[in-house]
Structure formats: C-alpha cells, structure tokens
Backbone of each chain as ProteinMPNN parsed JSONL, in Angstrom:
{"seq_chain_A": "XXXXXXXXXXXXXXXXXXXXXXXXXXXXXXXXXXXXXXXXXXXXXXXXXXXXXXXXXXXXXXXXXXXXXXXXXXXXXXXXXXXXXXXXXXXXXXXXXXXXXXXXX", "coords_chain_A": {"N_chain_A": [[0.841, -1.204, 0.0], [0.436, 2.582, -0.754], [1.047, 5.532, 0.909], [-1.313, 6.597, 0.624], [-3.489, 4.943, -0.029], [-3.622, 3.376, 2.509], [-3.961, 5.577, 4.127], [-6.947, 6.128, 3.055], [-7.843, 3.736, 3.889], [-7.038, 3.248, 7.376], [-9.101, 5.483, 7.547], [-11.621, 4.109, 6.923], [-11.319, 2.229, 8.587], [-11.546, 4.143, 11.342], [-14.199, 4.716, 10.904], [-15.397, 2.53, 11.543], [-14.642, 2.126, 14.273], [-15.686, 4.07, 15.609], [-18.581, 3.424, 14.794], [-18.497, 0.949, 16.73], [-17.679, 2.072, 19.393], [-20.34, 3.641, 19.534], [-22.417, 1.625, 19.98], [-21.476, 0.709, 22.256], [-21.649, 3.117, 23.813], [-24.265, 2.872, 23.746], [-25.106, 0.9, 24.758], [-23.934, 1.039, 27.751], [-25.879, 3.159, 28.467], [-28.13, 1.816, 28.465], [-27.047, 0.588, 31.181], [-26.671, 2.411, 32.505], [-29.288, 3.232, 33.046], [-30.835, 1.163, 34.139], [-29.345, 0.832, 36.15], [-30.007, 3.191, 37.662], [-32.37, 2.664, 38.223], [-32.755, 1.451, 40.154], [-30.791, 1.787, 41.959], [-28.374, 1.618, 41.736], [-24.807, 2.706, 42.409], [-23.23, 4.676, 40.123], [-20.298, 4.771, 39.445], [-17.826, 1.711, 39.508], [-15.379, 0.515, 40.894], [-14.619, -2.033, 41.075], [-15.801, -3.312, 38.792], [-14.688, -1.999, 36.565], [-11.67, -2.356, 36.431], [-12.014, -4.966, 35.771], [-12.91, -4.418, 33.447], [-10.418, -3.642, 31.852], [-8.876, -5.814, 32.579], [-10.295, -7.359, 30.457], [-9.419, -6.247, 28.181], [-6.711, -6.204, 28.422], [-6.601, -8.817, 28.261], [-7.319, -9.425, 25.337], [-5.708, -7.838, 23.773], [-3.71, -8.548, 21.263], [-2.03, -7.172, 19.807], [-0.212, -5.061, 17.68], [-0.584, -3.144, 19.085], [0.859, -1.467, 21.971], [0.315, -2.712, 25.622], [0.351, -1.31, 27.59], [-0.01, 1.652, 26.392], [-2.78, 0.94, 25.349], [-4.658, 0.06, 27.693], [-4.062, 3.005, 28.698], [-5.653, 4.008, 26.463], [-8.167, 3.359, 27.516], [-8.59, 3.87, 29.569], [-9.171, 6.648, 29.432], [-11.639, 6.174, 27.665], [-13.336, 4.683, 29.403], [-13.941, 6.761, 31.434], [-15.329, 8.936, 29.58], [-17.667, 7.088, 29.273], [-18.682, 6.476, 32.021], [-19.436, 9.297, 32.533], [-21.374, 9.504, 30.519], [-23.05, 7.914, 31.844], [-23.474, 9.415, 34.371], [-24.999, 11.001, 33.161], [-27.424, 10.715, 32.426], [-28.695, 11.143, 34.437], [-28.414, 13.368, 35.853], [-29.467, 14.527, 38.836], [-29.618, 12.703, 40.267], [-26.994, 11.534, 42.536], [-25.54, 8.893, 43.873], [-24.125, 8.578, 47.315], [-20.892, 7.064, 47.559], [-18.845, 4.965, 49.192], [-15.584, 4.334, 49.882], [-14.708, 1.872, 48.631], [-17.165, 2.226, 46.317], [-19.035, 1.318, 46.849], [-22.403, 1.817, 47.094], [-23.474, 4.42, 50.236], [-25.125, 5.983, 50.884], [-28.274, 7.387, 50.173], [-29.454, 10.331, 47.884], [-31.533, 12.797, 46.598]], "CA_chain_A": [[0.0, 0.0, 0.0], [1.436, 3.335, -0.273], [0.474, 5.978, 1.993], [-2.614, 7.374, 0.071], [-4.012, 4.046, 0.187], [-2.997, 3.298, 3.998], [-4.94, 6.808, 5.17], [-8.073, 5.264, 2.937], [-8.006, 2.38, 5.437], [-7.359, 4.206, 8.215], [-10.656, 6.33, 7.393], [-12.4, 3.317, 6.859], [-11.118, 1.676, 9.652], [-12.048, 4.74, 12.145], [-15.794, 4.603, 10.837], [-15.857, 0.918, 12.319], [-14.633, 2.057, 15.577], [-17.104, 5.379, 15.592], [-20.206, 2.589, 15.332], [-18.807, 0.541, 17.648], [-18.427, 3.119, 20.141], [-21.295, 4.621, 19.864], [-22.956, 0.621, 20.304], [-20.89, 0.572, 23.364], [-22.336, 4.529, 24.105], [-25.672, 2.442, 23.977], [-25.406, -0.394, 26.114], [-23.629, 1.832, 28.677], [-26.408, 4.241, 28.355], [-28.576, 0.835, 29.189], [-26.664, 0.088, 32.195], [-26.836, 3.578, 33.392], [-31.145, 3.264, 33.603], [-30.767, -0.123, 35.144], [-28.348, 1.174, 37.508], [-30.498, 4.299, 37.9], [-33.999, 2.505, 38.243], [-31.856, 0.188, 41.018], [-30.255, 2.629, 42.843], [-27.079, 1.193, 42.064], [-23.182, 3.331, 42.028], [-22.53, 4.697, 38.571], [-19.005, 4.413, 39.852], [-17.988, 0.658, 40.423], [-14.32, 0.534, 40.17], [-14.174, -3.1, 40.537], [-16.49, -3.56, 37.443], [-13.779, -1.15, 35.493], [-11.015, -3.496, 37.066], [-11.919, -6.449, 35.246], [-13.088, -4.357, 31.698], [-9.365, -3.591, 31.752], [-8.614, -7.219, 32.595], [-10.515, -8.302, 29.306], [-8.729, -5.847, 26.778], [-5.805, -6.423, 27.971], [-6.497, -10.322, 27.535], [-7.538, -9.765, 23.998], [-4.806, -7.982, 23.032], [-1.935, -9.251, 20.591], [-1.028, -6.614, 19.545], [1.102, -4.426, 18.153], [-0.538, -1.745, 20.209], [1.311, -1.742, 23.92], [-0.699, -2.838, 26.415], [0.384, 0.702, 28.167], [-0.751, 2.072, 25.317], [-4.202, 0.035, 25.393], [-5.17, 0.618, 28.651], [-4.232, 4.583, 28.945], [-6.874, 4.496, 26.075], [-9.512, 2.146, 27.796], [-8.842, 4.696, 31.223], [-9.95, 7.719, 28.701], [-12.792, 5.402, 27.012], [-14.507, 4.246, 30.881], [-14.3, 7.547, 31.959], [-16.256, 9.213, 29.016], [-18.854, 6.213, 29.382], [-19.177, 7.041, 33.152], [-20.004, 10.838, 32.324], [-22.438, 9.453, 30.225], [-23.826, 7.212, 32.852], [-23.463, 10.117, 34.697], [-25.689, 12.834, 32.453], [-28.724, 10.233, 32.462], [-29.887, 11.507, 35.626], [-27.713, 14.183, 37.243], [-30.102, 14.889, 39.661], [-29.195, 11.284, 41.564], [-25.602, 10.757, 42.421], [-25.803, 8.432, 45.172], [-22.78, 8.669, 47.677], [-20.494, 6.338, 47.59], [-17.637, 4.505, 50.157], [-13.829, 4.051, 49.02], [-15.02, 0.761, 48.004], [-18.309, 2.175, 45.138], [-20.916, 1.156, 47.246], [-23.504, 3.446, 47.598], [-23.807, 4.758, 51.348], [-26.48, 6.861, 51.37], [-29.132, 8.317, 48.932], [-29.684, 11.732, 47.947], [-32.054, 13.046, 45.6]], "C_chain_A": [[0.874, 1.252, 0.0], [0.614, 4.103, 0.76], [-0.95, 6.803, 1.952], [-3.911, 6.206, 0.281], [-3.909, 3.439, 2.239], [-4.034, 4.506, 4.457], [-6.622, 6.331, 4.752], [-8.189, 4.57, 4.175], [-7.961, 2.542, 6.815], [-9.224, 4.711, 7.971], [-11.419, 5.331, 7.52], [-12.152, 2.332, 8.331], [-12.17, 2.684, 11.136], [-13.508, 4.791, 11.905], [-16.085, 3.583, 11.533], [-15.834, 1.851, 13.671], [-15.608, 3.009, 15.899], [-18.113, 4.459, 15.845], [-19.563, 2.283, 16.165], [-18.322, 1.168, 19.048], [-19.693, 4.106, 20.786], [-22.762, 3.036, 20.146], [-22.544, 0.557, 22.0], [-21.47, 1.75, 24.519], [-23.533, 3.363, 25.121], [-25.876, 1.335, 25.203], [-24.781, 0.418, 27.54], [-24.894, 2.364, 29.244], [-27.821, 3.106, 29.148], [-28.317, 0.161, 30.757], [-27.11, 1.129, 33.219], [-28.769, 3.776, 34.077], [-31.217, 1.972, 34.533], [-30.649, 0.257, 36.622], [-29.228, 2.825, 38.491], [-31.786, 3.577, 38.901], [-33.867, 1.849, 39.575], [-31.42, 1.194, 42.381], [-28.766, 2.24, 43.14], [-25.885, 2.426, 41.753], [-23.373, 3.504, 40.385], [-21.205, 4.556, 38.827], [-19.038, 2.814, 40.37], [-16.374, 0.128, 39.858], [-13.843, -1.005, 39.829], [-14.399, -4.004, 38.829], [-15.088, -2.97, 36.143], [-12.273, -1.906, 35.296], [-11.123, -4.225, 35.563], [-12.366, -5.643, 33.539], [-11.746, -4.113, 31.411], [-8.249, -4.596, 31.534], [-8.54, -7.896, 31.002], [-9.687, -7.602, 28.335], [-7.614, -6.308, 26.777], [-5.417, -8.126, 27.595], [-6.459, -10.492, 25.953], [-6.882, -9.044, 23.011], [-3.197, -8.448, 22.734], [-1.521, -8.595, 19.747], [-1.008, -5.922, 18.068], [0.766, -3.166, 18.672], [-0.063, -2.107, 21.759], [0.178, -1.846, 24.564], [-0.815, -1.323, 27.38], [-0.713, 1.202, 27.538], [-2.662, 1.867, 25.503], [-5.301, 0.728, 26.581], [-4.975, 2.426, 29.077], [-5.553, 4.728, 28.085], [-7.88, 4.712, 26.536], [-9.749, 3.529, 29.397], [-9.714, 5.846, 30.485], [-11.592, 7.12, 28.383], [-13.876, 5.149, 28.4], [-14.382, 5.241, 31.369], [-14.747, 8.695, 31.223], [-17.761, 8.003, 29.435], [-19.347, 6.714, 31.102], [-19.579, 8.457, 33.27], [-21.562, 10.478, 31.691], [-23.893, 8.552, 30.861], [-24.88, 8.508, 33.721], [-25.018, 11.312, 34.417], [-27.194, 11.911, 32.062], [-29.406, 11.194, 33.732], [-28.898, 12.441, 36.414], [-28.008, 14.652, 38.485], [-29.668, 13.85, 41.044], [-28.202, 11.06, 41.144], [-25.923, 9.967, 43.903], [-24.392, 8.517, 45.825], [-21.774, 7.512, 47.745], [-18.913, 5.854, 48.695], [-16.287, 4.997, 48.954], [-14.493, 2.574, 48.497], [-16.339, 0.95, 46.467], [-19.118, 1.951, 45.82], [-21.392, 2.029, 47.718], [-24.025, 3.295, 49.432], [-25.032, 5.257, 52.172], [-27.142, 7.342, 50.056], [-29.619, 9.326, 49.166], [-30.647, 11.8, 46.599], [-32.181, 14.611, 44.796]], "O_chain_A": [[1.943, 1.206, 0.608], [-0.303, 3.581, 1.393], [-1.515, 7.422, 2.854], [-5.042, 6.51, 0.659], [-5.044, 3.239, 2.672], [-4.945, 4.178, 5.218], [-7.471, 6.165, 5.628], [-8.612, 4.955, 5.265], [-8.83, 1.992, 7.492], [-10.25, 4.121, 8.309], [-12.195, 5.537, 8.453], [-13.107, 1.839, 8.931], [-13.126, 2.209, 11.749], [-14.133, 4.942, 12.955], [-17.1, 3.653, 12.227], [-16.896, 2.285, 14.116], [-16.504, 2.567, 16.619], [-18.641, 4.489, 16.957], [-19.604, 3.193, 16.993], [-18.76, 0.495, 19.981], [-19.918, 4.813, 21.769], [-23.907, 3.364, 20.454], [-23.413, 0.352, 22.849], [-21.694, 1.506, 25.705], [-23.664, 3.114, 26.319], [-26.619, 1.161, 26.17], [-25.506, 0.208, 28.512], [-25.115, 2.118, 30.429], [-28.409, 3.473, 30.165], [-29.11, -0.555, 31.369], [-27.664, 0.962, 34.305], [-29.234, 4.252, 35.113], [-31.719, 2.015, 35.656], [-31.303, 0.14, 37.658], [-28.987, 3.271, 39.613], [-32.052, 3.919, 40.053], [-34.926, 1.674, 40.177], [-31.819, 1.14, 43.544], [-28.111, 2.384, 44.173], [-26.127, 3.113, 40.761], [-23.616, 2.59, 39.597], [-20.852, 3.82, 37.906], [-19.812, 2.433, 41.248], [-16.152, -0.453, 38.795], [-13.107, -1.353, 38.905], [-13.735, -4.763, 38.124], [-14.75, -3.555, 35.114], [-11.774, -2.029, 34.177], [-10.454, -4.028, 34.549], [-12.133, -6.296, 32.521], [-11.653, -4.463, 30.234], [-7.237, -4.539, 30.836], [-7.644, -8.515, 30.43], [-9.146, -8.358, 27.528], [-7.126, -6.803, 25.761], [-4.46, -8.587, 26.973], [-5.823, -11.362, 25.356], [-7.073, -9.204, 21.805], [-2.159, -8.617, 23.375], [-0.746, -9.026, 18.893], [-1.877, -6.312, 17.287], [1.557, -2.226, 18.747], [-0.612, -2.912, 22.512], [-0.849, -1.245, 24.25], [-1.758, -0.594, 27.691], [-1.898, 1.239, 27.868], [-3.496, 2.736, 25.758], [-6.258, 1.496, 26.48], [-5.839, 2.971, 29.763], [-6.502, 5.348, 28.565], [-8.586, 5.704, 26.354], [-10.78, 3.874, 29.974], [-10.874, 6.014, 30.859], [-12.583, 7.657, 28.877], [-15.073, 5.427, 28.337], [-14.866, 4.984, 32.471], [-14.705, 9.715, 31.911], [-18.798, 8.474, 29.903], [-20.413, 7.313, 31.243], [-20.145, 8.731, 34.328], [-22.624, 10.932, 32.117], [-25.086, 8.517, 30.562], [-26.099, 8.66, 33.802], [-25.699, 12.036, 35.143], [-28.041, 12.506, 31.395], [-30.489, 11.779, 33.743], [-28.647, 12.193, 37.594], [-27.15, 15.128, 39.229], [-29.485, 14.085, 42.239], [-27.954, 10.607, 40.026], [-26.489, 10.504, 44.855], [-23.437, 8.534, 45.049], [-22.438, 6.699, 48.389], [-17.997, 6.673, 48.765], [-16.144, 5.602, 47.891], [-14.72, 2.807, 47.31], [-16.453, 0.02, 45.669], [-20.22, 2.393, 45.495], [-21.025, 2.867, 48.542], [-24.723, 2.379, 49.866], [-25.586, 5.117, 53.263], [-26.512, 7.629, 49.039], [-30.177, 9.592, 50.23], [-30.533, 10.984, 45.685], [-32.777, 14.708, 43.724]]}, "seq_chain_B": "XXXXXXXXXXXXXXXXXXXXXXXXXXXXXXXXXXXXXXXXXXXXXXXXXXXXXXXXXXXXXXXXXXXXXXXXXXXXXXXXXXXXXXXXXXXXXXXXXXXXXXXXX", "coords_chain_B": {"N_chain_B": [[-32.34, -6.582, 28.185], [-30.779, -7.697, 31.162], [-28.562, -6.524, 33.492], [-26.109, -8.259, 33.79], [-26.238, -8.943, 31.144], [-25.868, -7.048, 29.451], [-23.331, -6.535, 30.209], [-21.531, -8.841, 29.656], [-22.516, -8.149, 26.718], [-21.145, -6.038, 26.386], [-17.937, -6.675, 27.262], [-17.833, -8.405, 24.429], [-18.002, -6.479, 22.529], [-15.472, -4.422, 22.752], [-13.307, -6.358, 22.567], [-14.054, -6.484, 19.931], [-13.087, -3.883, 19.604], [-10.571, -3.588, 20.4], [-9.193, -5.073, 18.559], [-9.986, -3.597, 16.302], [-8.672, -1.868, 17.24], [-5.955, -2.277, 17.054], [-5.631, -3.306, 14.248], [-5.411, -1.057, 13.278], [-3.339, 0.177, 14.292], [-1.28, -0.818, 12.791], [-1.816, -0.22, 10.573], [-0.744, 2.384, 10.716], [2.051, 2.153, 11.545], [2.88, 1.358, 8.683], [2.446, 3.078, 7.516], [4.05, 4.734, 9.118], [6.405, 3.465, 8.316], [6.869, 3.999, 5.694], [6.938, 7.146, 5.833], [9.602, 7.875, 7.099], [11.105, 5.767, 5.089], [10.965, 8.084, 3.037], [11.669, 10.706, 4.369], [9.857, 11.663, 5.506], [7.718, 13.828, 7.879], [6.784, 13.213, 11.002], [4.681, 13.745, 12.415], [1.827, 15.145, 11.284], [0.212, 17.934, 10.953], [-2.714, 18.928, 9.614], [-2.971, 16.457, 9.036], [-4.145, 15.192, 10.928], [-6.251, 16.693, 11.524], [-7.734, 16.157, 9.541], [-8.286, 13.395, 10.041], [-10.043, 14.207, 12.337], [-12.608, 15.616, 11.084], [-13.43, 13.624, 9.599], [-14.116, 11.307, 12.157], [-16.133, 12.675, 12.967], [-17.936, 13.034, 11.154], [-18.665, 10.821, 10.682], [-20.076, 9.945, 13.02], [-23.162, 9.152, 14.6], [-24.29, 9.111, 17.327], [-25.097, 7.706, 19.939], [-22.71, 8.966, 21.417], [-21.757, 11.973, 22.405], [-20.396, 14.25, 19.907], [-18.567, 15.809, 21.165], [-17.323, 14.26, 22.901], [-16.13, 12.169, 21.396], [-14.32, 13.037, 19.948], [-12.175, 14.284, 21.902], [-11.898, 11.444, 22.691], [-10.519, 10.962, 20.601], [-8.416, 12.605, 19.875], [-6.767, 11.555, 21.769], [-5.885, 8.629, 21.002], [-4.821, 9.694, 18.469], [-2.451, 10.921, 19.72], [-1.098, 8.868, 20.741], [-0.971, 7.227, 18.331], [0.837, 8.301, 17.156], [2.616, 8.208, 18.782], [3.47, 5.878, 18.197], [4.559, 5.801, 15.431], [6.519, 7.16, 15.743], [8.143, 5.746, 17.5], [8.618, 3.73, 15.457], [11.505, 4.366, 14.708], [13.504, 5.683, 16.942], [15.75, 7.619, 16.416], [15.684, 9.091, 14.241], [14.195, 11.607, 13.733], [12.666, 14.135, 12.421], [13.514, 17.751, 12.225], [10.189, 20.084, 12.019], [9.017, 22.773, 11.042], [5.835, 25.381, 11.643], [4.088, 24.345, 10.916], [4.482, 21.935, 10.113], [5.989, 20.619, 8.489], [8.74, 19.197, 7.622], [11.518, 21.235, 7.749], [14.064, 20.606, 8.095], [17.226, 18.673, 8.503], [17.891, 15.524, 10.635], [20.108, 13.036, 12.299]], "CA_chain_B": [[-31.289, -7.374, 28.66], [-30.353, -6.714, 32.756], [-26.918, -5.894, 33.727], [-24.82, -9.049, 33.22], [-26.455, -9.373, 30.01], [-25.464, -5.71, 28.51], [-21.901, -6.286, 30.52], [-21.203, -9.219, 28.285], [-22.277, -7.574, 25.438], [-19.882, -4.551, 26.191], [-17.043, -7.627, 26.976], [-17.905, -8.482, 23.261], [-17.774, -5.113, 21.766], [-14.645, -3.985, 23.673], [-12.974, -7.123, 22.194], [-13.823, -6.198, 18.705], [-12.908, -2.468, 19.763], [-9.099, -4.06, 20.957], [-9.154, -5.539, 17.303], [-9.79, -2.864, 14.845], [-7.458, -0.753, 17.446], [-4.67, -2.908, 16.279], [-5.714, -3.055, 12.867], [-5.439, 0.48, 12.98], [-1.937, 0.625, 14.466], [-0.369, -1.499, 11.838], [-1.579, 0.517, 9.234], [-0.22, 3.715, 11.158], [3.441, 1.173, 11.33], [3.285, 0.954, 7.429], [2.589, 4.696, 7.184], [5.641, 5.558, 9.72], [7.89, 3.267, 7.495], [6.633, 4.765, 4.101], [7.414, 8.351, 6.554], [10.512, 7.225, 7.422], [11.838, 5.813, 3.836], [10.873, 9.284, 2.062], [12.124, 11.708, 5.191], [8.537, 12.891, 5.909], [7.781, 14.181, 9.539], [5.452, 12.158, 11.717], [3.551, 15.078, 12.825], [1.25, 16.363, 10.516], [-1.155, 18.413, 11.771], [-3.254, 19.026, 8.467], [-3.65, 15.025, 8.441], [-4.877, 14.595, 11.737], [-7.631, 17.325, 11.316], [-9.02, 15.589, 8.574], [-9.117, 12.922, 10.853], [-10.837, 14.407, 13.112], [-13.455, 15.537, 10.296], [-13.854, 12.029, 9.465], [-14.684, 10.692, 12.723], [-17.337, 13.692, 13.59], [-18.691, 13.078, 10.072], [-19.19, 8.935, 10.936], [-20.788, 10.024, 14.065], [-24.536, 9.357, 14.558], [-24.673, 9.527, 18.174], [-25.499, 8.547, 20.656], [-21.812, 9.887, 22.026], [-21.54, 13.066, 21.908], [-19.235, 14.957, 19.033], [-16.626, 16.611, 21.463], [-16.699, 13.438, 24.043], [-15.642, 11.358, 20.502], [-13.313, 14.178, 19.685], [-11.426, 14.157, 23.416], [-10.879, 9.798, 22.712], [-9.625, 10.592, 19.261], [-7.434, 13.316, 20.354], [-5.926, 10.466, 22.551], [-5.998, 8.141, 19.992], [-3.842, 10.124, 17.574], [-1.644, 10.62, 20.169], [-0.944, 7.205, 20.802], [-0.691, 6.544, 16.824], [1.974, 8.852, 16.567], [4.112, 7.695, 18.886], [3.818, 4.407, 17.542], [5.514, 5.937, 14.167], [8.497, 7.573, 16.601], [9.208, 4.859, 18.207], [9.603, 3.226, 14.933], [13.122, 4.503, 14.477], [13.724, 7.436, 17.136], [17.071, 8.023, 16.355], [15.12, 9.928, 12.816], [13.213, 12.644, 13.889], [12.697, 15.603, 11.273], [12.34, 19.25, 12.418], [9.422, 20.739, 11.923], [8.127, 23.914, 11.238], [4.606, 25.672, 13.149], [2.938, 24.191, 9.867], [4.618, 20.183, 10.196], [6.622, 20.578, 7.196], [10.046, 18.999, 8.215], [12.939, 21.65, 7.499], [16.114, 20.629, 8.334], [17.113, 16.794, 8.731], [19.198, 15.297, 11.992], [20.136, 11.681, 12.107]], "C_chain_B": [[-31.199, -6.713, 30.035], [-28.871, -6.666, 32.255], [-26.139, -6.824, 33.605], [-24.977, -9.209, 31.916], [-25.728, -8.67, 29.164], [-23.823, -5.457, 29.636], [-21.331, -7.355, 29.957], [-21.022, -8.804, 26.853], [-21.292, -5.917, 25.321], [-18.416, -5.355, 25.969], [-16.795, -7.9, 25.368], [-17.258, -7.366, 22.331], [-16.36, -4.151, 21.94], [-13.509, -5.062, 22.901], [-12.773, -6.94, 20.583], [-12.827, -4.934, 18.223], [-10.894, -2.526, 19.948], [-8.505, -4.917, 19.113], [-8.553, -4.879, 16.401], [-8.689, -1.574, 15.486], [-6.096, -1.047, 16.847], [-4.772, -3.103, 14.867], [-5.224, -1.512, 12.738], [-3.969, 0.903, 13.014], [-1.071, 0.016, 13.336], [-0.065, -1.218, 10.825], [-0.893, 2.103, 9.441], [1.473, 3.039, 11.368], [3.628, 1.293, 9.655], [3.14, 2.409, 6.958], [3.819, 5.357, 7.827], [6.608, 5.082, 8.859], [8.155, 3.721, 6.012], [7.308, 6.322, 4.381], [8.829, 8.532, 6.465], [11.803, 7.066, 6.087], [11.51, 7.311, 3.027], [11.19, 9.947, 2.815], [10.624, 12.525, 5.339], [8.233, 12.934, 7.458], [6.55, 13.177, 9.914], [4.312, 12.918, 11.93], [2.881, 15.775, 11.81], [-0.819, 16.827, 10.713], [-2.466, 18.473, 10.62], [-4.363, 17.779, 8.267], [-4.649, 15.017, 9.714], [-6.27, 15.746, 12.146], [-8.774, 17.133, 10.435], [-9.004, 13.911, 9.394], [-10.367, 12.457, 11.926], [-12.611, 14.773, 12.926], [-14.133, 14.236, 10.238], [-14.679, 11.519, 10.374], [-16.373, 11.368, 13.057], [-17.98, 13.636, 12.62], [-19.289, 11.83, 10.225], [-20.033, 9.185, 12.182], [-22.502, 10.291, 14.129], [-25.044, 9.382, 15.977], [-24.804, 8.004, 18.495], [-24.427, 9.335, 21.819], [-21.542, 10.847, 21.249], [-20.397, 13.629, 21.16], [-17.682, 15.279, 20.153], [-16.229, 15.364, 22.77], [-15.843, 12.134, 22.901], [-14.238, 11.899, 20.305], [-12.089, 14.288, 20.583], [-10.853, 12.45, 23.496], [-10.114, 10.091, 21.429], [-8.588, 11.631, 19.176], [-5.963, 12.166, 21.298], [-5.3, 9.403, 21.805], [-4.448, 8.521, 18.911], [-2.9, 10.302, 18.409], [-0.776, 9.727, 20.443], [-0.337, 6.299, 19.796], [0.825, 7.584, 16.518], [2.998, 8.748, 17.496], [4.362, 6.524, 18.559], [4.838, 4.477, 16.398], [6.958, 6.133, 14.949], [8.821, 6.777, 17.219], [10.105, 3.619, 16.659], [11.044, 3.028, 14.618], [13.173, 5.96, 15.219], [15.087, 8.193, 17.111], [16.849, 9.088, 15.083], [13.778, 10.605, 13.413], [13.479, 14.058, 13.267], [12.197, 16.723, 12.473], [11.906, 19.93, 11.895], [9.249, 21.603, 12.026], [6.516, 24.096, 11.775], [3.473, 25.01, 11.94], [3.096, 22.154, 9.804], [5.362, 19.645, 9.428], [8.551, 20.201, 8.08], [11.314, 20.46, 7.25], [14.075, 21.555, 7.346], [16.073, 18.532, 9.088], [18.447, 16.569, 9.563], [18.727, 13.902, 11.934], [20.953, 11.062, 13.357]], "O_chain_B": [[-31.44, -5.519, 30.207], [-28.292, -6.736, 31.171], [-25.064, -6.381, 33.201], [-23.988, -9.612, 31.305], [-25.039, -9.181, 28.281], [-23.321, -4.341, 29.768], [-20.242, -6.974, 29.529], [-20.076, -8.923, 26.074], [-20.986, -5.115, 24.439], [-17.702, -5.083, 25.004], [-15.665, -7.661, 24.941], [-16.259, -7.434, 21.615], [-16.254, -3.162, 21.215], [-12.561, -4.365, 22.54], [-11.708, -7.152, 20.002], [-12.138, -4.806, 17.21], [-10.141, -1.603, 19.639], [-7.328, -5.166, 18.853], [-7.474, -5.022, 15.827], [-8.1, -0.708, 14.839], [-5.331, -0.255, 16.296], [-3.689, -3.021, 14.287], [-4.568, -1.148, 11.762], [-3.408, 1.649, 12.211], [-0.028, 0.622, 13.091], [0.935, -1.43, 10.139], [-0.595, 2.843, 8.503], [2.223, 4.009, 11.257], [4.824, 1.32, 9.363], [3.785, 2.801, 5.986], [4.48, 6.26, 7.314], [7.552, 5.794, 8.515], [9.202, 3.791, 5.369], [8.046, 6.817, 3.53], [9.242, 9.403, 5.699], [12.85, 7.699, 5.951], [12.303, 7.363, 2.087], [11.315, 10.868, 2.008], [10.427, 13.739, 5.28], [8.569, 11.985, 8.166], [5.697, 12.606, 9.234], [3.155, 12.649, 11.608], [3.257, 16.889, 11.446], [-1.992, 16.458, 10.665], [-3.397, 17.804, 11.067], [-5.515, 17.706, 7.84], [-5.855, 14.849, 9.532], [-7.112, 15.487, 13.005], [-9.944, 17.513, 10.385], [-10.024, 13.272, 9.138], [-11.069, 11.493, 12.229], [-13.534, 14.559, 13.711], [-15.2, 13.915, 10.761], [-15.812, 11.19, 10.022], [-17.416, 10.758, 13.293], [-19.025, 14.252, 12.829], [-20.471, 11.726, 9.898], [-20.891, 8.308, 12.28], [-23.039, 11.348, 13.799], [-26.24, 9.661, 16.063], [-24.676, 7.142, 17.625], [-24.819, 10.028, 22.758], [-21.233, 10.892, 20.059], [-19.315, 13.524, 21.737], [-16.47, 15.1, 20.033], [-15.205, 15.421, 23.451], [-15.085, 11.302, 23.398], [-13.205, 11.256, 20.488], [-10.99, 14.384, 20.036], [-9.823, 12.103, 24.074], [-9.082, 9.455, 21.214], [-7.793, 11.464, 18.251], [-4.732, 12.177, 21.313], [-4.091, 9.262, 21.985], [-3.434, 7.853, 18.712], [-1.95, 9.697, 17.912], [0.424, 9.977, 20.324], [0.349, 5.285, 19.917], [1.657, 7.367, 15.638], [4.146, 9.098, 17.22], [5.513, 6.092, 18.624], [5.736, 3.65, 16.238], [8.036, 5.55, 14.84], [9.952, 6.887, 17.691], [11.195, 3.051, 16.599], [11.645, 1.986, 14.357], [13.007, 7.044, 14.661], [15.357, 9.217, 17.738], [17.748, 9.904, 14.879], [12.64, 10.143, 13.488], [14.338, 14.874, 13.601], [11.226, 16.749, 13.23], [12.578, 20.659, 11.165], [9.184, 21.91, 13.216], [5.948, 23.123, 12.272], [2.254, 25.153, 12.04], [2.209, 21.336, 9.56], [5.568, 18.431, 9.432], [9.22, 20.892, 8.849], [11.736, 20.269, 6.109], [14.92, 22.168, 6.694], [15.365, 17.73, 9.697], [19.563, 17.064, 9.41], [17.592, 13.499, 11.679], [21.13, 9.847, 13.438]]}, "name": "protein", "num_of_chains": 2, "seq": "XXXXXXXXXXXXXXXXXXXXXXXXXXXXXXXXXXXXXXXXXXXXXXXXXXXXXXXXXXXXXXXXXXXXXXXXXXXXXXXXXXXXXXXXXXXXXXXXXXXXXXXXXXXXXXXXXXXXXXXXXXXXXXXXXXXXXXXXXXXXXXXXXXXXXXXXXXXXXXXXXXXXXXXXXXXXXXXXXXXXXXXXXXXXXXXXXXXXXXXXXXXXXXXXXX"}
C-alpha cells in the first residue's frame, strides 16, 4: 500500500470504531437506567477493574498494552459521564469501596 | 437485557474495539515506514484534522461529538508515537505548519 491508500483504510477503519463506540455509548447508556432505576453506584471501580482485565487479555497486539489501557482509562471515563448525564439529579454517595452509602435526591 | 447481560455484550464489543485498534496501528506502522523511507515528519497536523473531520462526520450519536473528539485526540496521540518509536534516532524538524525543514540523524 502506499500511503494514500494506507490513510483510505485508516478512514475506513475509524468509521468501524465510531459505530462501535457509539454501540458501546448504547449499552452503557442501558446500564446507566438499570443502575439508575436500582439505585445502584454509577461508579464501580471493581467492574472497570476487570473491563481492563478483558482488553488487555484480547490484546496481541502491536498496540502496547500501556498504550491500550491509557486508552480504555480515557474510554470508561467518558462512558461514566455518560452514565453520569442520564440523571444528574441522583448521584448516590459512595464509600472508598463504590458502594452506595447513602441516597440523595 | 439486565446488567450481566449488557456487561457481556460490552465484553464483546470492547474485544472487537481491541481488534480494529490494532488493525489500525499497523496501518499507522506501514505509514511511519513509508514516513521514514521518504524523510517525511510524523507530525502532521493538516492530516490529523481531517481525521478528526472524518470521525465527527461517521458520528450518529449517541456519544456526543466533542466526548468522541477528546478519545480521538488520545488516539492520535498514541498513533503517533507508535511511528516515533519506529526509528527514534530519525526525527525531522518541523516547522509551526509540520513541514520537516532541516534533517538530523
């Protein structure tokens, strides 16, 4: 490929990740009413823990796992804003551990 | 779906998302060494604004434009040091426009 062809693919490449981001948006955006309707933590760091766990299981590479996860820290803490901006009205409080302490409305 | 259901299907999506990230880097590897063999700078600002076009043009929501904008800011970061690490002993300087000037080896 040279490099005219290479930025094509690129472009076409970043459209994939755009949907599935914005699939990922969605099911988030699902968790966040769950978690709303529940009265559960939008914060649950162990949950974030283990999504960190799986990327870096599933990747091989040749992006650094550094690399990977600095993304994935950016990536779960847009999705938690958007957890977040469902209902700003209810943050429930939460321990050092995520669990919700007390409710506020 | 409840909540383990739509935290699988993020596992899933997250998996694909760890995929086309590495697809992505490999073709940003075959663009640093195309860079690289012709003396072109890594940095070019020009390109990565029509990047940024791109993605905000693929975007149908439901994440918002400048929270897409803030991962793909990260993103390109990320992709371009992937090119400098290809060989950092070859780094062109740049002028305020990206245009390499003057060549150090």
């Amino acid at each position: 490929m040279d490099i005219n062809e290479c930025r094509s693919k690129i472009d076409e490449l970043d459209v994939l990740l755009v949907n599935l981001l914005n699939e990922r948006t969605r099911t988030v955006q699902e968790i966040g009413r769950l978690k709303r309707d529940t009265r559960m933590p939008v914060y649950e760091p162990e949950r974030e823990k283990l999504v960190l766990e799986n990327v870096s299981r599933a990747n091989q590479g040749p992006l650094p796992d550094a690399e990977l996860r600095y993304l994935y820290g950016h990536i779960i803490a847009v999705m938690r804003n958007v957890q977040k901006n469902l209902n700003p009205a209810f943050q429930p409080i939460t321990d050092s551990s995520g669990l919700a302490v007390e409710l506020k409305e």
